[in-house]
N, C-alpha and C positions, 0 to 999 in steps of 0.2 A: 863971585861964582858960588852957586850952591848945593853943596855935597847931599845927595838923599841916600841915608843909611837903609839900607834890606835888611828885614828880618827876615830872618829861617824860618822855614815854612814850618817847623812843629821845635819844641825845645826838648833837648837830651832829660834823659831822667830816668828811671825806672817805673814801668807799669806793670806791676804785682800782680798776679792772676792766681784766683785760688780754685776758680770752677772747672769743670771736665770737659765744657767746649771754648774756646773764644774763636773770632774773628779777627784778623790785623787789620789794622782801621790805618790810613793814612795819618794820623796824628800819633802814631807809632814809630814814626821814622824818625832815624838817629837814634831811640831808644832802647834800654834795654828790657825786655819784655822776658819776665819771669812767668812762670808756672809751679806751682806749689800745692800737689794735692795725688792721694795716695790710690788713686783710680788713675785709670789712662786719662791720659789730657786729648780730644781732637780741636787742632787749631786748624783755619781755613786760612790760605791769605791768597788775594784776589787773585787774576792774571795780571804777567807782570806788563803791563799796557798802561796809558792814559795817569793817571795819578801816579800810578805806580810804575812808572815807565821807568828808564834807563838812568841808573844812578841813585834810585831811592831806595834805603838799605834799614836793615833794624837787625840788633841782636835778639838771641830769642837763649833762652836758661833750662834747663830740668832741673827746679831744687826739690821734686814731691819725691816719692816712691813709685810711682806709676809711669807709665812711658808716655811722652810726649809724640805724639804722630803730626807732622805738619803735609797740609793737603792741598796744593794749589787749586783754584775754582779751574784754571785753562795752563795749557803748558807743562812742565816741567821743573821738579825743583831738583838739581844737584842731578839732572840726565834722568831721573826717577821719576817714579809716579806719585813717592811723596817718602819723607825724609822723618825717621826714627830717632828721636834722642833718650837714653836712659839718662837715668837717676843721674846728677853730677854734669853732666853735659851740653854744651853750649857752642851759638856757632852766631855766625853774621852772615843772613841774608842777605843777597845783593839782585837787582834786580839788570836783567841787560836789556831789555826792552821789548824781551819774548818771553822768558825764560825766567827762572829763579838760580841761582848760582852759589853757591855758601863756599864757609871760609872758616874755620879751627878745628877744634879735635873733634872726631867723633867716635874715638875707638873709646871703649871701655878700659 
């Protein structure tokens, strides 16, 4: 009998971001995705559909000075129409297969 081992679809790691916009790209999942830069950060991440459908999750960071703004293309993130991180603050994305849904601190 022959056991076929799965890889994970993307490997944990940390993706450093120093520019004022990114994209969340599906090779972002499981990771943790920093931002680091002293202007607002605008990040887009998809709808949570299709690639990104139900169970695909990534942490996201604010270590700049500037406020992180995260902005779904369709949907929802956290009931909002899009989801504010200061300086210090960090959470985990989770996608339910409509929706965006997060998870840690986001109080100052």
């Amino acid at each position: 009998m022959t056991t076929t081992r799965q890889e994970p679809e993307s490997t944990p790691g940390v993706n450093a971001q120093t520019d004022k916009t990114y994209t969340i790209l599906h090779g972002d999942r499981e990771k943790l995705v920093t931002f680091s830069n002293s202007d607002p950060v605008a990040v887009t991440i998809p709808e949570a559909t299709g690639p990104f459908g139900s169970g695909w999750r990534c942490q996201v960071q604010n270590k700049g000075v500037g406020t992180v703004t995260i902005t779904p293309t369709a949907g929802t993130i956290d009931d909002a129409a899009n989801l504010s991180l200061v300086t210090g603050r960090g959470v985990w994305i989770f996608s339910d297969g409509a929706n965006w849904q997060v998870e840690g601190d986001l109080n100052p």
